[in-house]
N, C-alpha and C positions, 0 to 999 in steps of 0.2 A: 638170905634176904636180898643181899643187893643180885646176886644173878639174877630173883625174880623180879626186881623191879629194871634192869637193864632189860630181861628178856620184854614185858610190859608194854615197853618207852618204844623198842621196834617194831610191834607189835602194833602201834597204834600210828608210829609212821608210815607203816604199809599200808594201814588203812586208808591213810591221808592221800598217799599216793593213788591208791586204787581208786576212789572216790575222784581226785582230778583228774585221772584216766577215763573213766566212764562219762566225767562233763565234760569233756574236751568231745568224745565218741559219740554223745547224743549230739552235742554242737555239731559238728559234721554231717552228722545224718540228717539233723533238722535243715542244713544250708544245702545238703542235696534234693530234699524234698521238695524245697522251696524253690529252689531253682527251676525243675522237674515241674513243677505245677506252674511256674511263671513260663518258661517253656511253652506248655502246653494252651494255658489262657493263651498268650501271644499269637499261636495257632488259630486257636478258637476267632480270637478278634479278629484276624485277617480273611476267615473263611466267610464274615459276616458283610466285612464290606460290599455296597452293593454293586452286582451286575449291570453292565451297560442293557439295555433294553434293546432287545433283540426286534422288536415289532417297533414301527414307525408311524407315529403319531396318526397319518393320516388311514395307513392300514386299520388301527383300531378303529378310528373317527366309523369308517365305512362296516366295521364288522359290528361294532356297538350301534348301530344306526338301523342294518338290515335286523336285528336282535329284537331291538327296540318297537318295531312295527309290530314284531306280533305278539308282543308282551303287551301287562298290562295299561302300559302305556299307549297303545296304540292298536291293533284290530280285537285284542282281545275284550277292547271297554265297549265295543259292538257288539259283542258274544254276550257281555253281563246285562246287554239292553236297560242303562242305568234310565231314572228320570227323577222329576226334580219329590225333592223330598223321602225319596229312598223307596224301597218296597214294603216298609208297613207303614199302616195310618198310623198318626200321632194323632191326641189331644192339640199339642201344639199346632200342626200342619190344620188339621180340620176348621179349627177355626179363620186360617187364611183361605179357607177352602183349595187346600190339595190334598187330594188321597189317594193311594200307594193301587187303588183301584177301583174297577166300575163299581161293585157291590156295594161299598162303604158307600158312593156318592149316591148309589140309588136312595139307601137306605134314608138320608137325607132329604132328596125330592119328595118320595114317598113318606115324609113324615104326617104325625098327626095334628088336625087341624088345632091352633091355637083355640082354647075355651076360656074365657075371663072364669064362668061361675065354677071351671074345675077348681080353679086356684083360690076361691074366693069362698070357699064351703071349709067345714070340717076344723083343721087344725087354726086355721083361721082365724075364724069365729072365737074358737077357746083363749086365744092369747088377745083377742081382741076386749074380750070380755075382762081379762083381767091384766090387760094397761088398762081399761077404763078405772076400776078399782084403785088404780096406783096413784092416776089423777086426780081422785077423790079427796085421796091420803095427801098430796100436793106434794107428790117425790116423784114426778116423771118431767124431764125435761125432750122439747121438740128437737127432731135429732138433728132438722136443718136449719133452724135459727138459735141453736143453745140455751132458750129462753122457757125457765118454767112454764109448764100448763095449767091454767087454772081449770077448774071445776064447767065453768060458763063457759070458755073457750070455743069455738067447733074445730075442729081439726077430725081427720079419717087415719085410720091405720095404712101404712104403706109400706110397699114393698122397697126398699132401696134399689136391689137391684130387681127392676121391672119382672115380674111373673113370664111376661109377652118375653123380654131378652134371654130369660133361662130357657122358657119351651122353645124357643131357634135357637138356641145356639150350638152348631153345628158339633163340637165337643160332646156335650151332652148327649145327642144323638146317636152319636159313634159308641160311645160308654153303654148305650142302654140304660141310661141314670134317670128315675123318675124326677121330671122334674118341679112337681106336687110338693114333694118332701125337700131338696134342695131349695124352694121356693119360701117355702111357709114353715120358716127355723125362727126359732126367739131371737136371733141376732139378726135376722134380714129383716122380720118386720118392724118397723118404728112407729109411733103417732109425730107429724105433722099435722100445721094446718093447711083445713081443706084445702085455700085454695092454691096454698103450692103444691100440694098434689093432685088438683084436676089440670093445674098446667104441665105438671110433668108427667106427668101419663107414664108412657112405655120410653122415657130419655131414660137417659146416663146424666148425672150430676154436671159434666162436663156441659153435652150440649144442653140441658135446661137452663142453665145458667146463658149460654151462648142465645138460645131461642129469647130468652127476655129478652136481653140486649139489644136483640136485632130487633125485637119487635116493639121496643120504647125508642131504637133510633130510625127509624122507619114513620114512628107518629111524629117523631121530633122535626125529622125530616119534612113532611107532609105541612108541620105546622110554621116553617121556617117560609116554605115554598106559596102557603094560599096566609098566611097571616094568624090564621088559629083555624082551631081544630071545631070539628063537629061535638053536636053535646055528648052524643053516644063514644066518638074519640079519645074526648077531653077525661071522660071517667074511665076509658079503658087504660089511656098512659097512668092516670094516677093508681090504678087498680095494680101495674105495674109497675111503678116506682117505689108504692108501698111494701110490695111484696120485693122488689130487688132492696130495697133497706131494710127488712126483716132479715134473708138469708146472710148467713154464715158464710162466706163463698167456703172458707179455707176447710172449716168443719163438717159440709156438706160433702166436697170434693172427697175429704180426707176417709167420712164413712162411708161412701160409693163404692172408693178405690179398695179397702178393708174389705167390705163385703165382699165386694167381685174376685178379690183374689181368693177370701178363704171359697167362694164357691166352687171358682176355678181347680182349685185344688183338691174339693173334695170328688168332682168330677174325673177328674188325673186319676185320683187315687182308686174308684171304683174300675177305673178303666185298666188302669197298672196293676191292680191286684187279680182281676180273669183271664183268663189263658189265650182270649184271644190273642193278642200284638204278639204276644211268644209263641204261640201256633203259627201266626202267619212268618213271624220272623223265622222259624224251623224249616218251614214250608219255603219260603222261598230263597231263604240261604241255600235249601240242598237241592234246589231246579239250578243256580247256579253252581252250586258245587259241581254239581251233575255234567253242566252244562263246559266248568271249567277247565275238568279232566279230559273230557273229550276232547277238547278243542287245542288242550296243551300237550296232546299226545299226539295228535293229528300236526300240530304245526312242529315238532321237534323233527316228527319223520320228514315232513314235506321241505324243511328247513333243510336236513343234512342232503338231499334227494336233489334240492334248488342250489347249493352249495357245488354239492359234484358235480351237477350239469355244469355251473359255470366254469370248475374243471376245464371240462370237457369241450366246452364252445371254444376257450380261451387256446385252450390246443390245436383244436382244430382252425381256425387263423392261424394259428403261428405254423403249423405244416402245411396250409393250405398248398395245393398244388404238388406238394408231395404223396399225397394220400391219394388212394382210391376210395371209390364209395362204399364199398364193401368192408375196408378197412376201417374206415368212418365208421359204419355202422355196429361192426364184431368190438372195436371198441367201448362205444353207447351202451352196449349190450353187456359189456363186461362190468361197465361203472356199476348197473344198475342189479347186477347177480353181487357186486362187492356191497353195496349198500345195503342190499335186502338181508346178505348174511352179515349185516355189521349191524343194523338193527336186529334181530335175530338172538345176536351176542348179548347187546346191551338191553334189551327188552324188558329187564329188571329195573333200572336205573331210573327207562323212559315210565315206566309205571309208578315208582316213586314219586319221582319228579310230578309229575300227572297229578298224583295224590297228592301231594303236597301245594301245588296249585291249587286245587279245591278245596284243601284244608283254610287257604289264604281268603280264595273266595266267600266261603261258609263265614268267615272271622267279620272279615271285613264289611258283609250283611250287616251283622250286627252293630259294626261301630257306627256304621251309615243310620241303623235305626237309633242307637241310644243318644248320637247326636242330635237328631232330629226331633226328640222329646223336647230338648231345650231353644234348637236354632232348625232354620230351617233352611236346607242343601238347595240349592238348581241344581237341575242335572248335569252339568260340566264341573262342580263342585264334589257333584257323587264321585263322578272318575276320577277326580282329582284324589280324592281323599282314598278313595280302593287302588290306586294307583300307588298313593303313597302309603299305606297299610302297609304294601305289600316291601316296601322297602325298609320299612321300621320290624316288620317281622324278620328278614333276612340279617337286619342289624344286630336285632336281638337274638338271633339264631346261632350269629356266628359268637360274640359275646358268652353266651350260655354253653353254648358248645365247638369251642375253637379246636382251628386244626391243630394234631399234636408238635408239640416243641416249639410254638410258638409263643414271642414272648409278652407281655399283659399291657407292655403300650401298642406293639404293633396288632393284637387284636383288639384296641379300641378304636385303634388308628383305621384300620379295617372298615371296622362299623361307621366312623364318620364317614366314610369314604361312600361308604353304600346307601347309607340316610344323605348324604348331600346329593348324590347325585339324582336319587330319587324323588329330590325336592325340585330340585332343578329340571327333571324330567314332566315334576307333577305341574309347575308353575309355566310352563310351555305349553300343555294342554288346552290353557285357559284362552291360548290365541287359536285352536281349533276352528273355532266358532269364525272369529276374524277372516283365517284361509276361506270357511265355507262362504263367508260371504262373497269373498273376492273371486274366486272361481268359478263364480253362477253367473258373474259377471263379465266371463268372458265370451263374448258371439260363439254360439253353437254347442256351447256345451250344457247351458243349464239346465236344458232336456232331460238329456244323460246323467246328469247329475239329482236331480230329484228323483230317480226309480228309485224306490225302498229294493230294501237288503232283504229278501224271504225270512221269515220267520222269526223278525226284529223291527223295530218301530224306528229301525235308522236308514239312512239314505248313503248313497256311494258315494254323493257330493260328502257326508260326513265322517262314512271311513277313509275316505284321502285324505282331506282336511285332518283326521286325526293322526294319520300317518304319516304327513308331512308334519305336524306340530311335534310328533314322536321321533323320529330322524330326527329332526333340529334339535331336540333336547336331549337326546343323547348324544351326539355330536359334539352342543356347549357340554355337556358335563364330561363327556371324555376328555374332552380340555383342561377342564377346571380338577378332575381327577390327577390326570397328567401332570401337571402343574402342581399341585398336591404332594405325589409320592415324587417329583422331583424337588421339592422343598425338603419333604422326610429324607430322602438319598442325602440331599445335601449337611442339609442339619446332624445325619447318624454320621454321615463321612467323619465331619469335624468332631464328633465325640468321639469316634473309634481312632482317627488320627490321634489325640490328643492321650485316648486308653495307649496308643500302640506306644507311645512317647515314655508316661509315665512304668507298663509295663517293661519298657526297655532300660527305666533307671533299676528296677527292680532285678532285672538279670541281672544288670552291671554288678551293682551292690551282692549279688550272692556271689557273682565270678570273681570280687575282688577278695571277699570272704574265705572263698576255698583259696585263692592265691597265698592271703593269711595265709590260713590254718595250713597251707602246704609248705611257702618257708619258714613258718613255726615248728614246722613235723623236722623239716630239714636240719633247722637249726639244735631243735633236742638231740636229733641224730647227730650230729658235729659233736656236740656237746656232750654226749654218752660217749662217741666217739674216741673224742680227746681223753675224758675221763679216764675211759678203757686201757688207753693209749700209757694216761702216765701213772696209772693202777700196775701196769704188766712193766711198765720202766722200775716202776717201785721195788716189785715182785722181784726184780732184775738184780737190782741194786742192793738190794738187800741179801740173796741170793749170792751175789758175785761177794759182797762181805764178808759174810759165812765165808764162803771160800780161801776169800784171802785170810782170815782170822785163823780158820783150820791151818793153811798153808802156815801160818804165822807161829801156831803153835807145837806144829809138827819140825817145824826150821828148830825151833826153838829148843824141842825136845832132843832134835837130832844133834844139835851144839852140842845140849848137855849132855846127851850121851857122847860124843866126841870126846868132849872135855874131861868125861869117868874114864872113858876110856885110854884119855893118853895121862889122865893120873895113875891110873892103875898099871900100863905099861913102866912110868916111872917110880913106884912103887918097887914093882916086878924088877927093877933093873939095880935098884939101890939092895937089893936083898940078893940079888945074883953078885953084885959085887962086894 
């Protein structure tokens, strides 16, 4: 029993040992890991610091400027031949009278002649007939003085909003909306009395109310100026004084405004719900789309083609007088065999791109029309907003689809970059106008500058004008750009200094760790060392005892044998004698 619980007791010391042997051997591996990976972060952070910028402010200024003209910011808003209110007719726009084209306005001129008795037959009559009944019963109140109707009364049925303002109104027109039925609804018709509705005829609440006024201070006036008024006068101001103390201004106004919006709306709505506005909107999104691809393929080629030449010019001054003409020319000739096979190369890219311009075009149609239901554009407004479309799509483009390994603030960072500058681009447009003005004004050229552009309704005074407003505004925003991602450099500097800082306490701390753990390894070693050392001294000493004890015993034994032996001699000696 006790050797198995002695064997037990060791048995569970080794384990103890082995178990602090294995933590001590993960600790090290874990502090080489750590080290190993701080290492490597440390790497990572220094490779991220930013690069000095290789290009020079004003070199961009001049490459973003030349860019800039025949983007949408500049000859390309010629190409989309924008105008005001966009390319489809609105509800809304028709009624300011603009539309998106000649048809629509025809359609308008050529309307049908205003009839009182269309509007005054049929459903009319039926609702007419039974407000009278309602009157009867004494539950009808006049809609423009609040005031019960009695029975005796005279009052007529009336339209609020005028039958005469529904059949013009240009809206209604455009919709193809009868305007019989829009007209003659149980909520437009009201009983008034007569004679506030033979003075309001075909007004609006607003100006009938306006038309009194004027016309009681008009007698007033009259009767200030001769001392009093005629007898025929005198009963026409009281005829309207009477009737302007009867109206309700605020109840009159308030059901006018009611009525006209829901009609307005129901007219919107017949007009929003038929295919036309989205027909034409299709239709002419995709003459521009059409129109945008072309033009973006055409300017990229002409673009790299205007870039070589000036190559080419610039060299030739700077060799002037060294060159022959011939060499001049074999030269030109070579740019122009390298562009062709460089376009050639990239002919995918530029078809893309192309396409994807027109993609922007197509979009931007539409934003142009859906604004214009609500508000209504001028045409340097249109460019302005397809101008800036076109930079909110590239914003969002990058956001949605960032280059790889880049990391979630710098592709936000990104998209500010590109919505600012294209704000800034867009908001320079707007002094277009301003440049055309001033350049027509200078002797001899406002000639020149009035020829229209073929097969566009803009003038050469207005594609310089916008390409001078284009240059300038990418110019301030390569600046503001500029300015920009050298605040970011500065700003990421100080964070990755500050990473490189704290990263570098983090080395420290694992270098001081393996130091540990190395004169801790050192010191077990001494210490096993030593042990060893007075284990084998032990081994020694106890060894050399043994020996001397042997030696001790055998002395010992050899005495006594002496000792027998010289007894026995004297023995042997006393028996001899």
């Amino acid at each position: 029993m006790i050797d198995n619980k002695e064997l037990i007791n060791d048995y569970e010391l080794l384990e103890n040992d082995l178990k602090e042997i294995s933590q001590r051997e993960q600790l090290k591996i874990n502090i080489n890991q750590n080290l190993e990976e701080a290492l490597q972060e440390l790497k990572n952070i220094e490779t991220q610091l930013p690069k000095e910028q290789s290009k020079k402010l004003f070199e961009q200024c001049t490459q973003n400027a030349l860019d800039a003209i025949t983007s949408h910011f500049g000859l390309a808003a010629i190409v989309l031949d924008s105008q005001d209110g966009g390319n489809v007719s609105t509800t809304h726009n028709a009624r300011k009278d603009i539309y998106a084209n000649e048809n629509d306005k025809q359609q308008y001129e050529k309307r049908e002649k205003y009839c009182s008795k269309k509007y005054h037959n049929g459903e009319y009559n039926k609702i007419n007939n039974k407000l009278k009944k309602e009157i009867e019963e004494g539950r009808l109140y006049d809609y423009a003085t609040g005031k019960m109707i009695k029975p005796k009364d005279n009052t007529q049925l009336d339209h609020v909003v005028s039958a005469k303002e529904i059949h013009e109104d240009r809206a209604r027109i455009l919709a193809n909306a009868d305007g019989v039925s829009l007209a003659n609804t149980p909520q437009n018709l009201k009983k008034t009395d007569a004679k506030i509705n033979n003075f309001k005829r075909d007004n609006s609440a607003t100006k009938t109310l306006e038309k009194l006024e004027g016309q009681i201070q008009i007698l007033t006036e009259k009767e200030i100026k001769n001392g009093k008024l005629s007898l025929k006068d005198q009963k026409n101001i009281e005829r309207l004084l009477d009737m302007q103390c009867k109206i309700d201004d605020e109840k009159f106004i308030e059901e006018y405004n009611h009525q006209k919006k829901h009609i307005d709306s129901e007219i919107d709505k017949i007009y929003y719900t038929s295919l036309k506005p989205y027909k034409e909107a299709l239709i002419t999104g995709a003459k521009d789309s059409t129109k945008m691809i072309v033009y973006s393929a055409l300017g990229m080629i002409l673009r790299d083609f205007f870039k070589s030449l000036m190559i080419e010019i610039r060299k030739t001054f700077k060799e002037f007088g060294n060159e022959s003409f011939s060499d001049i020319f074999k030269r030109f000739k070579d740019r122009i065999h390298y562009i062709w096979d460089d376009i050639k190369k990239k002919w995918k890219n530029i078809f893309a791109s192309s396409l994807e311009a027109g993609i922007q075009a197509f979009l931007s149609n539409l934003v142009v029309f859906a604004i214009n239901t609500i508000f209504t554009t001028l045409k340097r407004i249109v460019q302005v907003i397809r101008a800036g479309f076109t930079s909110l799509y590239n914003a969002i483009k990058i956001i949605i689809n960032p280059p790889k390994d880049m990391p979630k603030e710098d592709i936000y960072f990104e998209a500010a970059k590109i919505f600012t500058a294209g704000i800034i681009a867009s908001l320079t447009m707007l002094g277009s106008e301003a440049i055309n003005k001033w350049l027509i004004t200078i002797p001899g050229l406002n000639v020149l500058l009035s020829l229209p552009i073929p097969f566009t309704s803009e003038t050469i005074g207005d594609a310089i004008s916008l390409s001078i407003s284009a240059a300038f505004g990418a110019i301030v925003s390569t600046i503001v750009v500029f300015y920009m991602d050298k605040w970011k450099n500065n700003s990421k500097i100080g964070n990755l200094r500050l990473q490189l800082v704290t990263q570098s306490g983090v080395i420290l701390n694992c270098k001081i760790a393996q130091t540990w753990l190395m004169l801790d390894d050192a010191y077990i070693f001494l210490t096993h060392a030593i042990n060893s050392i007075k284990e084998k001294n032990l081994i020694l000493q106890n060894n050399l005892t043994q020996e001397l004890n042997t030696y001790k015993k055998m002395d010992e034994e050899r005495k006594t044998k002496i000792s027998n032996l010289k007894k026995k001699i004297l023995d042997l000696k006393e028996l001899h004698d």
